[in-house]
KENUSE-94954 format. One record per residue (C-alpha): y negated, z negated, x; residue number from 1. Coordinates in nm, 4 decimals, padded with zeros to 6 digits. Layout:
// residues N
{{Y Z X} NUM}
...
// end
This chain:
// residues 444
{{-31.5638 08.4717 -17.5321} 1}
{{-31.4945 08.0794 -17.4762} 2}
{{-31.5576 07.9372 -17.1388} 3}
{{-31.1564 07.9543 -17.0606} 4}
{{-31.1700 08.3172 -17.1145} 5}
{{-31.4813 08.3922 -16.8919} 6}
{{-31.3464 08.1871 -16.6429} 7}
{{-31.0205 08.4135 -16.5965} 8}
{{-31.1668 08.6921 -16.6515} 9}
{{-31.4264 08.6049 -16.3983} 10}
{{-31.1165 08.5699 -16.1960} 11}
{{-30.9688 08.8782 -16.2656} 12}
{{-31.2626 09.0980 -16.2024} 13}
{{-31.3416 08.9345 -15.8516} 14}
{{-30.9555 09.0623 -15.7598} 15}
{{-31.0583 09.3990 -15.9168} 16}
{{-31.3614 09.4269 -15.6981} 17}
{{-31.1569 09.3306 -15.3932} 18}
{{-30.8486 09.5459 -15.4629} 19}
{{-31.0752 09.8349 -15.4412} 20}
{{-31.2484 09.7406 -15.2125} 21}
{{-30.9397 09.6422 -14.9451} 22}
{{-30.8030 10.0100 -15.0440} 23}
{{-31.0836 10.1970 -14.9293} 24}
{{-31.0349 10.3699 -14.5544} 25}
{{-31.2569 10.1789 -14.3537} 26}
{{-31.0903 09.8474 -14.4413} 27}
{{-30.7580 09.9323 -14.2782} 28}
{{-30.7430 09.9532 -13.9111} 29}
{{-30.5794 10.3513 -13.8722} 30}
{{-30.8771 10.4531 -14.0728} 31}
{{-30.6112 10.5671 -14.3738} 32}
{{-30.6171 10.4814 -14.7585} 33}
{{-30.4387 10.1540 -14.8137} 34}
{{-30.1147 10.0453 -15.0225} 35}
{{-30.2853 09.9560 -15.3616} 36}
{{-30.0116 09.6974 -15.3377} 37}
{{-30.0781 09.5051 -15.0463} 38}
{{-30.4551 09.5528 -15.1332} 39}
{{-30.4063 09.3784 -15.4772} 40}
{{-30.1427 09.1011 -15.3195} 41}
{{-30.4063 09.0394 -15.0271} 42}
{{-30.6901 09.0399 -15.3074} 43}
{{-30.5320 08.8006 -15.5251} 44}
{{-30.3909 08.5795 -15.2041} 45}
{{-30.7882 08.5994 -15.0166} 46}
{{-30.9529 08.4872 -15.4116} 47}
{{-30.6593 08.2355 -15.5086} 48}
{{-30.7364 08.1060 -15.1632} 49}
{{-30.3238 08.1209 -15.0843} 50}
{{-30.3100 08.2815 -14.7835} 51}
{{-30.0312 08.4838 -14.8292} 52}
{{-29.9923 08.8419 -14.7098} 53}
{{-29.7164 09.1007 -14.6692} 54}
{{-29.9144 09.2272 -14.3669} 55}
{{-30.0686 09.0894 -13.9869} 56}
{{-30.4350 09.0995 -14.1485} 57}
{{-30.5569 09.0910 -13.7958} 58}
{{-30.3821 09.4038 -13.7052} 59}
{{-30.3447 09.5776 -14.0294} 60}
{{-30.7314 09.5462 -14.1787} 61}
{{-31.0191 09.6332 -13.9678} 62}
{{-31.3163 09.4367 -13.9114} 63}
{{-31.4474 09.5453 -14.2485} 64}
{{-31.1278 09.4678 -14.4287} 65}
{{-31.1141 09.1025 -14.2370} 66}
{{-31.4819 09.0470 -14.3536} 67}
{{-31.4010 09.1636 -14.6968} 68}
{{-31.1093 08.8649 -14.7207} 69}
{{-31.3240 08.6408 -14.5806} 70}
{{-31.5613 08.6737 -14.7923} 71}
{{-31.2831 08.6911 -15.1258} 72}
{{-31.1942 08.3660 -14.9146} 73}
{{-31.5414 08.2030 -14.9691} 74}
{{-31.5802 08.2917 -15.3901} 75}
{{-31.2199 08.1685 -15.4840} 76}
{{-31.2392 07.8716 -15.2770} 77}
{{-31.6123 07.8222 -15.4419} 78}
{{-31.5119 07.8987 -15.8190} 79}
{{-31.6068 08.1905 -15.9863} 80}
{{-31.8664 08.0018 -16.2218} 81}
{{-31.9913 07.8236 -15.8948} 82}
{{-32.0531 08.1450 -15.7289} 83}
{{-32.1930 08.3386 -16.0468} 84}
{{-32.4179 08.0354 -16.0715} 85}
{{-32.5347 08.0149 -15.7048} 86}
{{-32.6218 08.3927 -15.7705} 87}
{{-32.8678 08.3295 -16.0946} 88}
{{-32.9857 08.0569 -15.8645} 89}
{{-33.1250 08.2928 -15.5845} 90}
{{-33.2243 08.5197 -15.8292} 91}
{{-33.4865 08.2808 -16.0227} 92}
{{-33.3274 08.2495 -16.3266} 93}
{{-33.2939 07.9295 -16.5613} 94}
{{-32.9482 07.8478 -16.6900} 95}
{{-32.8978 07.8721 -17.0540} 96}
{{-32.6805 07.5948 -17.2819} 97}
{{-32.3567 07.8337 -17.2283} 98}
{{-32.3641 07.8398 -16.8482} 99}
{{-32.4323 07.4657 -16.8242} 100}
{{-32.1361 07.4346 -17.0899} 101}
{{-31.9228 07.6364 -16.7885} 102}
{{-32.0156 07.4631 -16.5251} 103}
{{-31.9201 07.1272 -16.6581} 104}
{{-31.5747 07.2359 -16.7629} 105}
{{-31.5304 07.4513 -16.4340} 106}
{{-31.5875 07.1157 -16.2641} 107}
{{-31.4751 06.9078 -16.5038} 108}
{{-31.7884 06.7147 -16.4522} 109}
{{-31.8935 06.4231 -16.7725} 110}
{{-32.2270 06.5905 -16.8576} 111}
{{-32.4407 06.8997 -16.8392} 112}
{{-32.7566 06.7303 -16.6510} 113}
{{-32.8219 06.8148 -16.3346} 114}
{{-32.5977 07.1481 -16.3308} 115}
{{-32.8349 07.2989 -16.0514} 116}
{{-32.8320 07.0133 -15.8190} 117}
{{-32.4767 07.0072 -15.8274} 118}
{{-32.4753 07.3658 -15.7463} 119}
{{-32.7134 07.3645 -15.4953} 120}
{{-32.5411 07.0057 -15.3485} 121}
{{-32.1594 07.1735 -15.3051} 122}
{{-32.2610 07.5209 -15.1875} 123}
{{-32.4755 07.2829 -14.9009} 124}
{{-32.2114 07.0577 -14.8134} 125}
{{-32.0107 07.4241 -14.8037} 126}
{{-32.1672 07.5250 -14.5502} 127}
{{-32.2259 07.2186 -14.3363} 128}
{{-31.8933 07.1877 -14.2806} 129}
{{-31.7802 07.5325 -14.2178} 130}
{{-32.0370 07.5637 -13.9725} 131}
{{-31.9912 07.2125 -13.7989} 132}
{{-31.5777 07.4065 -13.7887} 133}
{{-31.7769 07.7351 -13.6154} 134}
{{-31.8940 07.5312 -13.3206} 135}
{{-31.6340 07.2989 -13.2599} 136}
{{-31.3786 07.6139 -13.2401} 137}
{{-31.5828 07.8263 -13.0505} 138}
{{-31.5011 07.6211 -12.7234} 139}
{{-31.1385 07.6922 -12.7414} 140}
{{-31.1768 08.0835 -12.8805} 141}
{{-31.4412 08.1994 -12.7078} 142}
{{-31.3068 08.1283 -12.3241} 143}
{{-30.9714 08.2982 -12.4106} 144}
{{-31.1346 08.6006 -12.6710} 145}
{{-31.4974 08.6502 -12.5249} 146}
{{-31.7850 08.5278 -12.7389} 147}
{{-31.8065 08.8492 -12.9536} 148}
{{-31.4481 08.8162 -13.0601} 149}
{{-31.4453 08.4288 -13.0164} 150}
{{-31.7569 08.3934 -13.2862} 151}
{{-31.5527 08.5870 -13.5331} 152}
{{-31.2273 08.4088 -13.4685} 153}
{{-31.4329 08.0844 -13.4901} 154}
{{-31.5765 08.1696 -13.8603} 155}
{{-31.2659 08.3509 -13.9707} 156}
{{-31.0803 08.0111 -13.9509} 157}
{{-31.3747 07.7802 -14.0308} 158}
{{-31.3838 07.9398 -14.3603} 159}
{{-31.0344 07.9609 -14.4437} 160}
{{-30.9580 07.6205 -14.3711} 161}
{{-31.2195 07.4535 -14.5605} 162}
{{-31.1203 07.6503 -14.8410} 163}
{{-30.7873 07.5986 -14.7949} 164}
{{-30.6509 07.9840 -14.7346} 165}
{{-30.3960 08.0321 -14.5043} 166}
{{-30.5728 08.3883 -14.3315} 167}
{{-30.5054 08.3713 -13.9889} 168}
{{-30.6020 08.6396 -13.7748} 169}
{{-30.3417 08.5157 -13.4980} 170}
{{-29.9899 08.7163 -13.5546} 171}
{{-29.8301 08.3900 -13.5128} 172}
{{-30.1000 08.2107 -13.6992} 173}
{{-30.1521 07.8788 -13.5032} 174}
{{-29.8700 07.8408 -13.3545} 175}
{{-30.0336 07.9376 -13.0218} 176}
{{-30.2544 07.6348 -13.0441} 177}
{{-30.0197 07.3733 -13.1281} 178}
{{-30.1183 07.1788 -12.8321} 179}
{{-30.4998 07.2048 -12.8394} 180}
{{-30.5963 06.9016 -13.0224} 181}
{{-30.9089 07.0422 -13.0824} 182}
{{-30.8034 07.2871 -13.3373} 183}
{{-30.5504 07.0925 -13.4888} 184}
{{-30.8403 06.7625 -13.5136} 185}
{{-31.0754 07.0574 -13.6629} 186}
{{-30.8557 07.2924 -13.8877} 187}
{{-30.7190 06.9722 -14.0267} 188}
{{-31.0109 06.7822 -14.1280} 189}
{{-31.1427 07.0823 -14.2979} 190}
{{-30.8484 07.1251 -14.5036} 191}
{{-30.8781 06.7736 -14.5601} 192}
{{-31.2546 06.7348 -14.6573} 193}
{{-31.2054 07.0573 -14.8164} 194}
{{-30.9415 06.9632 -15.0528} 195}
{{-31.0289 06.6229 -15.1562} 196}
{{-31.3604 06.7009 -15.3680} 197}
{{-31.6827 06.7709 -15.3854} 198}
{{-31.7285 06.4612 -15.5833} 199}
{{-31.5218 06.2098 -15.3207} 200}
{{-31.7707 06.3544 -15.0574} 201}
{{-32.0456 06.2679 -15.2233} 202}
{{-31.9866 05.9259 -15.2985} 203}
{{-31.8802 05.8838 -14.9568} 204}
{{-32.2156 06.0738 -14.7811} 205}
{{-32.4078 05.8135 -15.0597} 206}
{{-32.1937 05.5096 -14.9201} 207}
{{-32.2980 05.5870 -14.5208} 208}
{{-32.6203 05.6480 -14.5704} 209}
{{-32.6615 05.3233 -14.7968} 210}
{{-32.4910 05.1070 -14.5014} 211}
{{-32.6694 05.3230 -14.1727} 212}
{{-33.0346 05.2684 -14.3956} 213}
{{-32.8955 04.9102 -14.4842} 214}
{{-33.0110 04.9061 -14.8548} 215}
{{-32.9770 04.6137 -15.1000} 216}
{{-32.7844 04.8229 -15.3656} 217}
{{-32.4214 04.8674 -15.3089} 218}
{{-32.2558 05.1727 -15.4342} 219}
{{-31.9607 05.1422 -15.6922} 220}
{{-31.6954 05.3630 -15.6187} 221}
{{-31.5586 05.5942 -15.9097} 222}
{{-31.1833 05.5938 -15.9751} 223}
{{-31.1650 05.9441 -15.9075} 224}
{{-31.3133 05.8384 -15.5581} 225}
{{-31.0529 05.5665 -15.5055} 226}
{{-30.7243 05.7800 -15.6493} 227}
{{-30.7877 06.0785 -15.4567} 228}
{{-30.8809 05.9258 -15.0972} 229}
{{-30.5851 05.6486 -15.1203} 230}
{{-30.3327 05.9344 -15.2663} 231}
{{-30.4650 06.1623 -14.9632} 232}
{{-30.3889 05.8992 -14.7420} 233}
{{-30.0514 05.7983 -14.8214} 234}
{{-29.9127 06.1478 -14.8323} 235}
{{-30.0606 06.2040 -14.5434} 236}
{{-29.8786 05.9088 -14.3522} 237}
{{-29.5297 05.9673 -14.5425} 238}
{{-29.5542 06.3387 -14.4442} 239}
{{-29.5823 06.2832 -14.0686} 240}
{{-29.3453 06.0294 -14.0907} 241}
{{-29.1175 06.2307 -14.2639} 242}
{{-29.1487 06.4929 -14.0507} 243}
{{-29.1343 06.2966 -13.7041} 244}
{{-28.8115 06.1853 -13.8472} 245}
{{-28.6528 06.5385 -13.9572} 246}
{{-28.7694 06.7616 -13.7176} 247}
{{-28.7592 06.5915 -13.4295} 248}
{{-28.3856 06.7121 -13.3670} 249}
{{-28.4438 06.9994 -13.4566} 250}
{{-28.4708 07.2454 -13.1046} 251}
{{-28.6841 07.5169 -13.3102} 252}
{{-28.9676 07.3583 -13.4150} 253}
{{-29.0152 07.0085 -13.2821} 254}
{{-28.7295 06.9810 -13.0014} 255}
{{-28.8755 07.1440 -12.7582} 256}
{{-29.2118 06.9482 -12.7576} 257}
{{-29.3152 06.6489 -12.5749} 258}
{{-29.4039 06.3475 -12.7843} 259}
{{-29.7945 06.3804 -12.7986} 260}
{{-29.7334 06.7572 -12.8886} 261}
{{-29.4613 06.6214 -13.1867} 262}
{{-29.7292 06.4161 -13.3186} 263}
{{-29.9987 06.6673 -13.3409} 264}
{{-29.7383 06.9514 -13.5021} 265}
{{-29.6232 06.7001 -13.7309} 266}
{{-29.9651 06.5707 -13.8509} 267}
{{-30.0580 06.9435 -13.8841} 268}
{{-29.7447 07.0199 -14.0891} 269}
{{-29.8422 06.6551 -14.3295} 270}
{{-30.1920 06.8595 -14.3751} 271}
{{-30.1368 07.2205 -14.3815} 272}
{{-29.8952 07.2122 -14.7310} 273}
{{-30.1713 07.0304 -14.9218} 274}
{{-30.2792 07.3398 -14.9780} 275}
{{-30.3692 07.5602 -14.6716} 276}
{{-30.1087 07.8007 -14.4743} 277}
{{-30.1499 07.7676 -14.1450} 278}
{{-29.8682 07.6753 -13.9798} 279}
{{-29.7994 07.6160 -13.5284} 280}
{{-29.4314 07.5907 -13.5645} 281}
{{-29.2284 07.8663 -13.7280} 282}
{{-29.1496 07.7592 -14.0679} 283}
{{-28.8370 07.9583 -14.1380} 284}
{{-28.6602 07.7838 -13.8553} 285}
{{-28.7699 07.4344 -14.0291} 286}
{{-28.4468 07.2335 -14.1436} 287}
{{-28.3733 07.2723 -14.5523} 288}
{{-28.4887 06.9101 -14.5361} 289}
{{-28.7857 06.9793 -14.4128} 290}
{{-28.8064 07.2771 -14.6366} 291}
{{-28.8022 07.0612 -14.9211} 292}
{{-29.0207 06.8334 -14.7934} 293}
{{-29.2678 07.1014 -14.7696} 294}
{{-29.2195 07.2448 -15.1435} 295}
{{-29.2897 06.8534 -15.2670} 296}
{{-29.5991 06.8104 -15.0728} 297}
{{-29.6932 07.1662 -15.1778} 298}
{{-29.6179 07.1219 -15.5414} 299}
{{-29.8616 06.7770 -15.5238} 300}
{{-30.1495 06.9695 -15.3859} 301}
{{-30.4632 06.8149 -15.2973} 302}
{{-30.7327 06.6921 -15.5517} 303}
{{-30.9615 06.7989 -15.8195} 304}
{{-31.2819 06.9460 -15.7496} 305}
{{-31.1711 07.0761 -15.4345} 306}
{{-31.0695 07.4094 -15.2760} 307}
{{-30.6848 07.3028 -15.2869} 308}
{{-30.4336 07.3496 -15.5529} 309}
{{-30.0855 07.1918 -15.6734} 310}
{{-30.0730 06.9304 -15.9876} 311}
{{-30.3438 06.7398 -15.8100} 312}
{{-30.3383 06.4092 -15.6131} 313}
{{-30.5190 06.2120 -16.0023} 314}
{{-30.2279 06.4034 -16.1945} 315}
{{-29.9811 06.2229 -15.9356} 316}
{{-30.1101 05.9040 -15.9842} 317}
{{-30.1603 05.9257 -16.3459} 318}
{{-29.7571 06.0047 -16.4240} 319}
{{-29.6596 05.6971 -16.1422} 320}
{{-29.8653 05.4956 -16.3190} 321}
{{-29.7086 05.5631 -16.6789} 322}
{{-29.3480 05.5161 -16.5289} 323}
{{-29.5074 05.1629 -16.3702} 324}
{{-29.6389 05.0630 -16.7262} 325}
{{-29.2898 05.1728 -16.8817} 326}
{{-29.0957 04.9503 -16.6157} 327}
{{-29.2877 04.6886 -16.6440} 328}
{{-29.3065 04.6699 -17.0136} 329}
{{-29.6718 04.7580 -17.0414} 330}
{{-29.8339 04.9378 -17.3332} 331}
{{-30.1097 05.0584 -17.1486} 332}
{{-30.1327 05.2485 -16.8441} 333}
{{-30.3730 05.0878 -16.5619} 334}
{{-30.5288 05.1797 -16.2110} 335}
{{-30.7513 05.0105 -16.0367} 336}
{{-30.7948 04.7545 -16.2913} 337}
{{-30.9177 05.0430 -16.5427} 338}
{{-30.7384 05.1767 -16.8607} 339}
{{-30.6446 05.5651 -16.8550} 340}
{{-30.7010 05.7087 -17.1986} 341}
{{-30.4161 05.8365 -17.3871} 342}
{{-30.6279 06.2062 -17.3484} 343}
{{-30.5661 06.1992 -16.9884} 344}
{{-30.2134 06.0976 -16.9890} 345}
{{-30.1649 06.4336 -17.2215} 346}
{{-30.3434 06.6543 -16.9955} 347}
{{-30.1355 06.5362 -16.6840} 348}
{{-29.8698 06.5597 -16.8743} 349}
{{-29.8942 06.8669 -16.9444} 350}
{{-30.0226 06.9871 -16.5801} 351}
{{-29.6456 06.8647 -16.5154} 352}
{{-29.4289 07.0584 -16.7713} 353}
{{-29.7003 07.3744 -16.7569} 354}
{{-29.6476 07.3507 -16.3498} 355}
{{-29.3021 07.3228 -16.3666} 356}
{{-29.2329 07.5631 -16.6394} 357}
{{-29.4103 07.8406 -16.4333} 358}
{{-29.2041 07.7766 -16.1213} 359}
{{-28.9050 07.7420 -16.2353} 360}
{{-28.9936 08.0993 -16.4463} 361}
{{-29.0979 08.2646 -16.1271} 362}
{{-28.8242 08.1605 -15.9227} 363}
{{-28.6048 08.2862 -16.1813} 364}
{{-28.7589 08.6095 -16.2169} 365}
{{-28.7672 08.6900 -15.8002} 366}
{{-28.3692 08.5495 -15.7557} 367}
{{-28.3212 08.8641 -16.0285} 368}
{{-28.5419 09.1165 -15.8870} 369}
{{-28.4125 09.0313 -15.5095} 370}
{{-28.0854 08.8455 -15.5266} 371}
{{-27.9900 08.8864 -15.1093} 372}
{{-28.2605 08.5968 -15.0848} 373}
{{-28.1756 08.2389 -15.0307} 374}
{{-28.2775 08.0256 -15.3063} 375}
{{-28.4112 07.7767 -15.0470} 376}
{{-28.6695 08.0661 -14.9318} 377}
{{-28.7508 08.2023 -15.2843} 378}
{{-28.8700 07.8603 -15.4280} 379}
{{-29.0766 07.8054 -15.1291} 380}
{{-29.2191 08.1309 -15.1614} 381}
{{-29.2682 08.0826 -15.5402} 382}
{{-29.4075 07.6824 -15.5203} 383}
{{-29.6151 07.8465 -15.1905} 384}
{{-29.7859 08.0681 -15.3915} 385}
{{-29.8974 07.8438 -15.7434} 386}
{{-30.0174 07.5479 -15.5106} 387}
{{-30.2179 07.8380 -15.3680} 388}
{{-30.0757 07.7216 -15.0064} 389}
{{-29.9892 08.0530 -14.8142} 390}
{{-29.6594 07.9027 -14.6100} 391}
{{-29.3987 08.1297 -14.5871} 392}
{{-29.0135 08.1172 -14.4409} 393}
{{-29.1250 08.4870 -14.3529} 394}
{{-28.9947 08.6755 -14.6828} 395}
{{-29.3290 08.7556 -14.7975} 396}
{{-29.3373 09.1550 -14.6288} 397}
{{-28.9710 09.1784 -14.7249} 398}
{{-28.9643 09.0971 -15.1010} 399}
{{-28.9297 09.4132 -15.3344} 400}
{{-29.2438 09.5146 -15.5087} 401}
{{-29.1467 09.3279 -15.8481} 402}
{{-29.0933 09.0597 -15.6194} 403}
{{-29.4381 09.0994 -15.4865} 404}
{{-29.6417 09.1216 -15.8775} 405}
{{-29.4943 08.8420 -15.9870} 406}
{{-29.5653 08.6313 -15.7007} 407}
{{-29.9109 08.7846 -15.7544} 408}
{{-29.9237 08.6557 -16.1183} 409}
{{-29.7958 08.3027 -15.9653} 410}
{{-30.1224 08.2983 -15.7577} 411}
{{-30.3478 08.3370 -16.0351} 412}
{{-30.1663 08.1180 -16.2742} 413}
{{-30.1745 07.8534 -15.9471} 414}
{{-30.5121 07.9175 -15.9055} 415}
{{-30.6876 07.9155 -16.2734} 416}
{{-30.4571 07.6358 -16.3702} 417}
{{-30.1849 07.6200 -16.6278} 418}
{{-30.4237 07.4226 -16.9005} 419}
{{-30.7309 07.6725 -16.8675} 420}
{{-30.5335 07.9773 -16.8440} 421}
{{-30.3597 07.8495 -17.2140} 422}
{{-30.6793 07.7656 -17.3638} 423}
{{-30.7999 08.1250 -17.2680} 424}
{{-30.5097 08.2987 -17.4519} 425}
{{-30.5284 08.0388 -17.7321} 426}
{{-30.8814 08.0110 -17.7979} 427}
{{-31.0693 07.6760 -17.8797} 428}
{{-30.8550 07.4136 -18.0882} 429}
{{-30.9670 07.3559 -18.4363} 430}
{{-31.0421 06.9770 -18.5346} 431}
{{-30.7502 06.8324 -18.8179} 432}
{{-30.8170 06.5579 -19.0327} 433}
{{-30.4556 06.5569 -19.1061} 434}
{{-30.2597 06.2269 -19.0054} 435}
{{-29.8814 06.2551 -19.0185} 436}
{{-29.6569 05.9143 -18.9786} 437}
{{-29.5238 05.7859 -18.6891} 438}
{{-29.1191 05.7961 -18.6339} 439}
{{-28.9085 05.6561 -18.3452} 440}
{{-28.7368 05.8952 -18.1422} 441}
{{-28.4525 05.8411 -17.8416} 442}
{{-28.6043 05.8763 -17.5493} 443}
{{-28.4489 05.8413 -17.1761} 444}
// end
């Protein structure tokens, strides 16, 4: 049982627990047993933190079944080792060498010291921010719902943005509030702080309270700190832009809006695909331009260590950064003035193909199984659902139920990640002292 292999199992048996839970009677709002199908896609969806559902989970599921997905909500976004750690945390218990073995390649962190602190330090920063989200939504949910109604509303979405699920309990998800700038400035900075890193966030917490306490020592960033806040940032800006641009004709979705409104949809719409599904314009009326737009931004994903998926902002930096080097003549790849080992190059490499491979798959699978569906709509379904995003053109309730278990198999894939769910059917790789000679081949 190698790390890889607990981890997905881990995985698997969360969805289980779910699943069974989601079926029971007093999760559904009529009172009646559930579709084991929609109660293993909204399992898998609430624990791959996608979002995705073939039902209005705030009409189909009752209070129970909402808390149920929130809570599936809060241990994917988390990690399975993370929360299985937390637990032997509150329960007294010492780690062993194996757990602090799991945590470090759950979180791909350099060493094992320290594994407790960490824990303790991300399920902390956790909940600061979803409960700084609770209070600054309550004064926009609570005047229109009530406060009983408003308070759940308020940590219903707190939760699922900063873990980057798409659960909205709205049957037209945000669209409602595409004005209020307070929910778009608050659901988008949680899927923003949410998906760039536990890591980035520490640095930067270290970095303000350094300057506000005005100490001598000046803090070094990490290149992990620098390549996932300046990739953030630039997708961020070309994705408004691009959108401002696109939509803007476009009578369905930003036509109809005033400027100020155009700018706060389109800002949303730069955020929301990197990896949460909310949307507050109605995505299957979105130009196949903007479509695609969406699927890119989707398939980059936010950044390691965070609740998002997608390749990942470092894997995105690492491949521009080998096609740099080979334009430029370079035999070694550079950023930020530091060398990227030839292991990491591999790996991202191989986030790429995996990535690809499995989309590509998928799609090909769902244009068989349901073959009245636009291609257009089935690859954003399919690239939706391994970023673990949770946008939809609105095909999701309509797909056959083959349809439906392999995008449910997409999700997991997505959400484990291609490399760790390969290492788990392969098993550890054995050390060769074998050297074999080096050849040219044609390449390009």
């Amino acid at each position: 049982m190698t790390v890889p292999r607990t981890v997905c199992l881990g995985f698997i048996a969360v969805i289980t627990i779910g699943t069974i839970l989601l079926m029971m009677p007093f999760s559904t709002s009529d009172g009646t047993w559930n579709d084991p199908i929609v109660a293993l896609f909204t399992s898998t969806s609430a624990v791959c933190v996608t979002g995705l559902s073939v039902v209005d989970p705030g009409t189909y599921f009752s209070f129970w079944g909402e808390l149920f997905i929130m809570l599936l909500v809060q241990i994917g976004g988390l990690g399975y080792m993370t929360s299985t750690t937390f637990l032997i945390l509150l329960i007294g218990r010492k780690f062993d060498l194996r757990q602090k073995v799991a945590i470090q390649q759950a979180l791909d962190r350099p060493g094992m010291h320290g594994s407790a602190q960490v824990i303790r330090s991300i399920i902390a920063t956790t909940l600061i921010f979803e409960i700084t989200g609770i209070f600054l939504l309550l004064p926009v949910f609570v005047p229109d719902y009530g406060w009983d109604k408003g308070l759940w509303l308020a940590i219903f979405h707190s939760v699922n943005s900063w873990n980057n699920a798409g659960f909205s309990l709205f049957k037209d998800n945000l669209i409602g509030y595409q004005s209020s700038f307070l929910v778009v400035f608050t659901v988008t900075l949680l899927i923003i702080f949410g998906g760039i890193g536990y890591q980035v966030i520490l640095e930067m917490y270290i970095w303000l309270r350094d300057r506000l306490l005005k100490r001598q020592v000046c803090l070094v960033f990490s290149l992990d700190f620098k390549v996932a806040t300046s990739t953030t940032l630039i997708l961020l800006f070309l994705g408004t832009i691009a959108f401002l641009c696109i939509e803007t004709r476009n009578p369905e979705t930003f036509g109809s809006l005033n400027f100020k409104d155009q700018l706060l949809v389109a800002w949303f719409q730069s955020v929301t695909p990197r990896t949460a599904g909310f949307n507050t314009i109605d995505i299957g009326k979105m130009t196949t331009a903007g479509l695609f737009i969406t699927i890119a931004l989707m398939f980059l994903g936010a950044s390691p260590g965070g609740t998002g998926g997608g390749i990942k902002t470092t894997t995105v930096r690492v491949l521009t950064s080998c096609t740099k080097a080979i334009l430029q003549g370079k035999e070694e790849v550079l950023l930020y003035d530091r060398k990227i080992a030839i292991t990491l190059i591999l790996k991202a490499v191989g986030v790429l193909v995996g990535s690809f491979a499995t989309v590509i798959l998928s799609t090909i699978l769902i244009a068989l199984t349901d073959p009245e569906l636009d291609f257009i709509k089935i690859l954003f379904e399919v690239v939706s659902a391994f970023a673990t995003v949770g946008l939809s053109t609105g095909i999701t309730g309509t797909v056959s139920t083959a349809a439906k278990l392999i995008l449910i198999a997409t999700m997991y894939v997505g959400r484990v990640g291609v490399l760790l769910l390969m290492a788990a059917v392969l098993g550890d790789p054995r050390p060769s002292r074998v050297h074999y000679p080096e050849e040219n081949l044609l390449v390009g």
